[in-house]
C-alpha positions in Angstrom: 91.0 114.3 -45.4 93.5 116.3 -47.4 95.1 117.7 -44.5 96.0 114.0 -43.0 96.8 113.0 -46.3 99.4 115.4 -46.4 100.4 115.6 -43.1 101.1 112.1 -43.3 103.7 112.6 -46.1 106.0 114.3 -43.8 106.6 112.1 -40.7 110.0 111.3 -40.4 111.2 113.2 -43.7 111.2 116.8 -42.0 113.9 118.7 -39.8 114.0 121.1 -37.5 117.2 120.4 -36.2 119.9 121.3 -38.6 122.5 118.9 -36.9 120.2 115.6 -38.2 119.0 117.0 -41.2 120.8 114.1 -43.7 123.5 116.0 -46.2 122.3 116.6 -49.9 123.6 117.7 -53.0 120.9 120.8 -53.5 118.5 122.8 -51.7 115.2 124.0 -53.1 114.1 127.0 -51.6 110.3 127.3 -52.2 109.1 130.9 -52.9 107.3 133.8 -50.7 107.6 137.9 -51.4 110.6 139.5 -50.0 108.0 142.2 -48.2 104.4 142.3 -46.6 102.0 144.1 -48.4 102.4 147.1 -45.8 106.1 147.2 -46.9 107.3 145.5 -43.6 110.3 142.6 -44.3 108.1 139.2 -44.8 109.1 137.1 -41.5 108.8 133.7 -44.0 111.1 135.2 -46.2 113.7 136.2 -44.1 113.4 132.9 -42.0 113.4 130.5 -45.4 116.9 132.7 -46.2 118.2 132.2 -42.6 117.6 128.3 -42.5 119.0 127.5 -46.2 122.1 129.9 -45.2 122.2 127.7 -42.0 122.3 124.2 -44.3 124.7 125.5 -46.6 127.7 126.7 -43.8 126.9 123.4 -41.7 128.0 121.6 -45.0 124.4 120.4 -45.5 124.3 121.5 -49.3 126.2 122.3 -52.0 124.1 124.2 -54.0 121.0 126.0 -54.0 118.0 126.2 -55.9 115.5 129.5 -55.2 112.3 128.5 -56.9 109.6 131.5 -56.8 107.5 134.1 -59.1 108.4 136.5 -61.5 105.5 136.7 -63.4 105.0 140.3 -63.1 107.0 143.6 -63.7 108.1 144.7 -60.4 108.1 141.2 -58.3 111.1 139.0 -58.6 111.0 136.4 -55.8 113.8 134.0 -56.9 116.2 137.2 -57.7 115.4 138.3 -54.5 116.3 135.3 -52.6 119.6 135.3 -54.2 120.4 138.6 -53.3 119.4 138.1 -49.3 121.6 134.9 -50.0 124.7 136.3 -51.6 124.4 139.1 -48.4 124.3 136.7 -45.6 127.4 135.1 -47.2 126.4 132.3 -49.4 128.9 132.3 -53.0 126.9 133.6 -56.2 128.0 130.7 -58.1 126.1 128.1 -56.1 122.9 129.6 -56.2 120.8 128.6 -59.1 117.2 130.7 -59.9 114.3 129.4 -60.9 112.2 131.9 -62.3 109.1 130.0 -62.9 108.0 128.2 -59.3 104.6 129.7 -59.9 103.6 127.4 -57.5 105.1 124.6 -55.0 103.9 122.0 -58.0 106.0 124.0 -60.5 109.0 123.9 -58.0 109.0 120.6 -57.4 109.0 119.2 -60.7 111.3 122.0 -62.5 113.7 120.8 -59.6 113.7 117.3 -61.4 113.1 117.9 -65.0 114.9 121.2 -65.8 117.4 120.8 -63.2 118.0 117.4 -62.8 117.5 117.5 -59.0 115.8 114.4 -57.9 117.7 114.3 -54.2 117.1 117.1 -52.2 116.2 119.1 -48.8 113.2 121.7 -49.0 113.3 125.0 -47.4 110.0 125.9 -46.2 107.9 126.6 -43.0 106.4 123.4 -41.7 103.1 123.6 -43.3 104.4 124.5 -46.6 106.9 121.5 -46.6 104.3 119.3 -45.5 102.6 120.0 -49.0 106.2 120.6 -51.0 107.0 116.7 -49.6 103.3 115.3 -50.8 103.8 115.9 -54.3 107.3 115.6 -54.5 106.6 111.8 -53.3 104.1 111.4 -56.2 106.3 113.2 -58.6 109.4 110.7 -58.3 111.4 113.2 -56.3 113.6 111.9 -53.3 113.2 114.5 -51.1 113.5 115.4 -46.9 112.3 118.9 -45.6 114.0 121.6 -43.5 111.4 123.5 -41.6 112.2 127.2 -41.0 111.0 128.8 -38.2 107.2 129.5 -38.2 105.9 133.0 -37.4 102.9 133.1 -34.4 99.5 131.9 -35.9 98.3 135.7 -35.4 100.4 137.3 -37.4 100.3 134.1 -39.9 96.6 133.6 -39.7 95.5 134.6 -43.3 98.4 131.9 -44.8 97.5 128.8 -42.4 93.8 129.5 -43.7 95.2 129.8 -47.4 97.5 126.5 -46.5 94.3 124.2 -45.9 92.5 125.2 -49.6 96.1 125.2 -50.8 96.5 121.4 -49.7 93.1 120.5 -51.0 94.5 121.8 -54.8 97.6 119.6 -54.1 95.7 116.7 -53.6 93.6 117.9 -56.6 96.0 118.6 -59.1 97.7 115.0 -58.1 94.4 113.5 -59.0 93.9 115.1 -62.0 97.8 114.8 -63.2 97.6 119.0 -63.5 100.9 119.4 -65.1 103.2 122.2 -64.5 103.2 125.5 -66.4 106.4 125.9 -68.0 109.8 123.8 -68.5 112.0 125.1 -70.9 115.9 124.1 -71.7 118.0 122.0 -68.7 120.2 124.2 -66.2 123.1 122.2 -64.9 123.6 122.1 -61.8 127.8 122.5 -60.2 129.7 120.2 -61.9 127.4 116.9 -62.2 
């Protein structure tokens, strides 16, 4: 049930095509770790980085928003989004971190509430924006997604099986009005 529930919340909002994906103001770059746990370069990272660098230089965004985890010493997602960024020529100064996207919920609505995004194309892989487009929908957040590409379902096995449980907690925490973990002061974003 939660899988067509969220599935649902995607048709004719997501992109693969960067050509028809409608312009926006921002991009919100939802999290993953730079590397496997083997030390190998994550394939969702590196193909989240190429698609929002892909937006940005077809004139799709103007800024960019990398949402991820840094709770821990050692493991910096949203710094090291920028960095991959800034090296595969997008400018510093329109890249925005958000250090506190614990979770796609957290993203979402620090998007709106700290940074005042409320119009915006997600960059994910397609069953990660099908959950990132669900709540923002139920969160007051105008929002289309980009699809990156996808790695093969071998390789990506243990996330798709992650992805189901994770959509069940979507659903969930929409239910139950979970709220998000932190919020902190307002980042401006360009030159509103």
């Amino acid at each position: 049930i939660c899988d067509t529930i969220i599935e649902s919340s995607s048709v004719g909002v997501v992109y693969t095509n960067v050509e028809k994906v409608p312009a926006k103001r921002t991009a919100l770059v939802l999290g993953t770790s730079l590397k496997t746990r083997n030390g190998h370069m994550n394939p969702y990272f590196y193909n989240r980085m190429s698609a929002v660098v892909a937006l940005y230089k077809a004139g799709k965004v103007k800024y960019i928003i990398v949402s991820g985890d840094n709770s821990r010493v050692g493991y910096d997602e949203s710094t090291d989004m920028k960095t991959m960024l800034v090296k595969l020529g997008v400018p510093e100064e329109v890249i925005y971190l958000d250090y506190a996207g614990f979770r796609t919920l957290d993203s979402v609505v620090r998007c709106k509430e700290v940074f005042d995004q409320k119009d915006i194309i997600i960059v994910s892989q397609a069953f990660h924006n099908q959950r990132a487009l669900f709540l923002s929908q139920r969160k007051g957040v105008s929002a289309v997604g980009y699809n990156a590409i996808d790695v093969n379902r071998r390789y990506g096995f243990a996330v798709h099986v992650r992805e189901k449980l994770a959509k069940v907690k979507a659903v969930v925490d929409i239910v139950f009005g979970v709220k998000t973990k932190f919020f902190g002061p307002k980042i401006e974003v360009g030159n509103a």
